[in-house]
C-alpha positions in Angstrom: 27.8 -27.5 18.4 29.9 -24.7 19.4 27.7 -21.6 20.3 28.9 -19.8 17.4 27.5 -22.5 15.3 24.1 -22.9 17.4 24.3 -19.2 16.9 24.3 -19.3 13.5 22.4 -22.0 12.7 19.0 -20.8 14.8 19.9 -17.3 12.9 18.9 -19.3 9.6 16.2 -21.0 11.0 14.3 -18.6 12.7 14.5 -16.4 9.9 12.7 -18.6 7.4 10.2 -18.3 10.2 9.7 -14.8 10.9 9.2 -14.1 6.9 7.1 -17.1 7.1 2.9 -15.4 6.8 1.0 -15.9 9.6 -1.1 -14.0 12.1 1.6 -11.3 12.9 2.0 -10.6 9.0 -1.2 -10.1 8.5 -1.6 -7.5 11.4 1.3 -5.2 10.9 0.4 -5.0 7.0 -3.7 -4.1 8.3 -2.2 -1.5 10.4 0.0 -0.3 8.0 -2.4 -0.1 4.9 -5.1 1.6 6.5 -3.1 3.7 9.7 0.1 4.1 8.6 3.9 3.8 9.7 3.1 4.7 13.2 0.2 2.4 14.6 1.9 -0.2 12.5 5.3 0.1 14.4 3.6 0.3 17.7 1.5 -2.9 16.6 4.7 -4.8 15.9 6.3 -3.7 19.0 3.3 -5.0 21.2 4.0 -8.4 18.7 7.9 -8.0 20.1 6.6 -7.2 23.6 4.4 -10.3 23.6 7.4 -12.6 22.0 9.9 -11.2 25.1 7.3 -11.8 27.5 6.8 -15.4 26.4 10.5 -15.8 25.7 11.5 -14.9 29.4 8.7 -17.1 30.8 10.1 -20.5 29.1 13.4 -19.6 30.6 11.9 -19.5 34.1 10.4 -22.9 33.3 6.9 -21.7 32.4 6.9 -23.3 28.5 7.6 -26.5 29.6 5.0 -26.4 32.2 2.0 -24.9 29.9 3.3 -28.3 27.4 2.7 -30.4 29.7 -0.3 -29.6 31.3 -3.6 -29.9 29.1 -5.6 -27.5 31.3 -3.1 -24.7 31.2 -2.8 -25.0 27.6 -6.5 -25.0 26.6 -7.4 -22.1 28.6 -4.9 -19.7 27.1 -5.6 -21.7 24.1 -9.3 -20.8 23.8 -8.5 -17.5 25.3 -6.4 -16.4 22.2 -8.5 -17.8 19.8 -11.7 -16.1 21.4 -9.7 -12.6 21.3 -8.8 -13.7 16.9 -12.1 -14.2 16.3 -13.7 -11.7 18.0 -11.3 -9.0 16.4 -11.5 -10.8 12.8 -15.6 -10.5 13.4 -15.5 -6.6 14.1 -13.0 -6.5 10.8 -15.0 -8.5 8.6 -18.6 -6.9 9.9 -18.1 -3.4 10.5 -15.2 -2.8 8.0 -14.2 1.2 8.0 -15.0 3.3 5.1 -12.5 6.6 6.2 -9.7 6.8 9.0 -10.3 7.1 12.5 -8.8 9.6 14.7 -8.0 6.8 17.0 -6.0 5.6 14.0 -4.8 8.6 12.1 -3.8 10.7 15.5 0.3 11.4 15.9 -0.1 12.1 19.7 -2.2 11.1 22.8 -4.0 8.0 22.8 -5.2 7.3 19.1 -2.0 4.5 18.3 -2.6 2.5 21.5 -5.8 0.1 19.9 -2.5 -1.3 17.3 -0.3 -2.3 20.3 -2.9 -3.9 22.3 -3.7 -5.7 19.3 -0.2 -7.1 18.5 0.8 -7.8 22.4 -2.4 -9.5 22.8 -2.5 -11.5 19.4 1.0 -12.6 20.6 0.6 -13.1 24.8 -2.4 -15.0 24.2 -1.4 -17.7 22.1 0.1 -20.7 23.8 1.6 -21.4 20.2 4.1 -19.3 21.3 5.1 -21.1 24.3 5.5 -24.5 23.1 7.0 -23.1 19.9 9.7 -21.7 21.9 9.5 -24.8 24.4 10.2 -27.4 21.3 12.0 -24.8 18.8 15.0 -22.9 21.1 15.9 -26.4 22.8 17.5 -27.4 19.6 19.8 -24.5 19.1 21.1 -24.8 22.7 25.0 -25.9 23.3 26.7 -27.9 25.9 27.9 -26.4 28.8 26.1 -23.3 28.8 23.4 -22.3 31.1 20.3 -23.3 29.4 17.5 -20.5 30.8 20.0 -17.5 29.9 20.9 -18.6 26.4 17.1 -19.6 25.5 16.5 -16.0 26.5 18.9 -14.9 24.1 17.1 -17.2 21.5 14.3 -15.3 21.9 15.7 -11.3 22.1 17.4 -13.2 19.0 14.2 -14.1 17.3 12.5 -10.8 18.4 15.4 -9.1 16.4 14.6 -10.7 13.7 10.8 -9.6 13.7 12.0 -6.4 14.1 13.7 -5.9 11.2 11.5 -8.1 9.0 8.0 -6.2 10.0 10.1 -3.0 9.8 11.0 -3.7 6.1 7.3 -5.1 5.0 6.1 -1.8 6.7 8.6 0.5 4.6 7.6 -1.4 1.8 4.0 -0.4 1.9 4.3 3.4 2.5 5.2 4.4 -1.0 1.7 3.1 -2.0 0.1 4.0 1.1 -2.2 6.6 -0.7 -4.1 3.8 -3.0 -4.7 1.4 0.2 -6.2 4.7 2.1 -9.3 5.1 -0.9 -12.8 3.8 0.3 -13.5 0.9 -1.1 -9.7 -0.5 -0.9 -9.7 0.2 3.2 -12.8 -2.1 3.4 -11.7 -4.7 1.6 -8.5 -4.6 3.7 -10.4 -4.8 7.1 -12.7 -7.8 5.4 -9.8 -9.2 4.2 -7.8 -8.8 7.5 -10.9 -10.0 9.8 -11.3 -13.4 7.9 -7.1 -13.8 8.3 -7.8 -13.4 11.8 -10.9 -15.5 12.2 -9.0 -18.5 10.2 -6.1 -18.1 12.4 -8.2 -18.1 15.8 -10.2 -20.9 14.4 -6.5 -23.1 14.1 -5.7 -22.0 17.2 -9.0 -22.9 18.7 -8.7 -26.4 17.1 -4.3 -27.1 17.3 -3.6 -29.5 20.1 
C-alpha cells in the first residue's frame, strides 16, 4: 500500500472503533450527564492524553515489549482493572443525589477528578498497548520509518476520539437539564459504576 492508501484505510478502521462503546464511552457520557460540557471535555482529554502517551511508547518499542512479557502485562493489567472496579464500586455504592462543587465548579480545582479519571482509565490498561502493538502494524507501508508513522497512527486515532466524544458530548447538553434531576443522576452513577466494574472485571480476566 501506498501511504495514502494505509492512510485511508486505518482512517476507516479506526473509526468503526472509536464509535465502537466501551469504557471511554461510558465515562465521557457519566461526566457529561451529571457535570456537564466542561469536566466531560477535560475527561476525554485525559482519555486523549492517555492514548498519546501509550501511542508514543509503542513507537519507542515499549508495546511490543509489554506483549511479550507476561509479568509486565499482568501487573498493569491488574492495576487498571483494580483502579475500574474500585471507581465503578464508589459509583454504584455511594451514587450522588445533587452536584458537587468539585463537579459543578468553572475555575480552580473542581474539573481535575474527570481528567484523572479518563488518563487513568486509559494509561492503566495494557489493552491499549497491545491494541496499538497488533492494530497500527497493519496500516504501516513499506519504506517508511516504522516508529514515526505508528506515532502518527495514533495522534491519528486520538483525532478521531476527539471529534467523536466531542460530538456525543454536544449531543447530550440540549437534555442536560432532565439527566441533572435526583433520581435520574443516581441512576446514572449506578448505571455508570456497574459499566466500569464489567469493564475492570474483562480486563482483570483478558489474556
Amino acid at each position: 500500500m501506498t501511504v495514502a492508501q494505509s492512510l485511508l484505510a486505518f482512517i476507516a478502521a479506526a473509526s468503526l472503533l472509536t464509535i465502537t462503546p466501551g469504557v471511554d464511552t461510558a465515562m465521557v457520557l457519566r461526566w457529561a450527564t451529571t457535570g456537564g460540557p466542561r469536566p466531560a471535555a477535560l475527561a476525554l482529554i485525559g482519555i486523549a492524553a492517555g492514548c498519546l502517551i501509550w501511542g508514543a511508547a509503542i513507537s519507542l518499542g515499549m508495546g511490543a515489549l509489554l506483549a511479550a512479557s507476561a509479568l509486565g502485562f499482568t501487573l498493569v493489567k491488574f492495576a487498571g482493572a483494580a483502579y475500574l472496579v474500585w471507581l465503578g464500586l464508589h459509583l454504584f455504592l455511594h451514587p450522588r443525589e445533587s452536584f458537587a462543587p468539585s463537579l459543578t465548579g468553572t475555575k480552580g480545582r473542581g474539573s481535575l477528578p474527570a481528567f484523572r479519571q479518563g488518563f487513568l482509565s486509559n494509561i492503566l490498561n495494557p489493552k491499549m498497548g497491545v491494541f496499538y502493538v497488533t492494530f497500527l502494524p497493519q496500516f504501516v507501508p513499506e519504506g517508511v520509518n516504522v516508529a514515526t508513522f505508528a506515532l502518527l497512527l495514533a495522534v491519528i486515532h486520538v483525532g478521531l476520539t476527539l471529534v467523536w466524544f466531542t460530538m456525543l458530548i454536544a449531543a447530550t447538553a440540549p437534555i442536560g437539564h432532565l439527566l441533572r434531576q435526583k433520581h435520574v443522576l443516581r441512576a446514572i452513577d449506578r448505571i455508570a459504576g456497574g459499566v466500569f466494574i464489567a469493564f475492570g472485571a474483562r480486563l482483570a480476566f483478558s489474556r
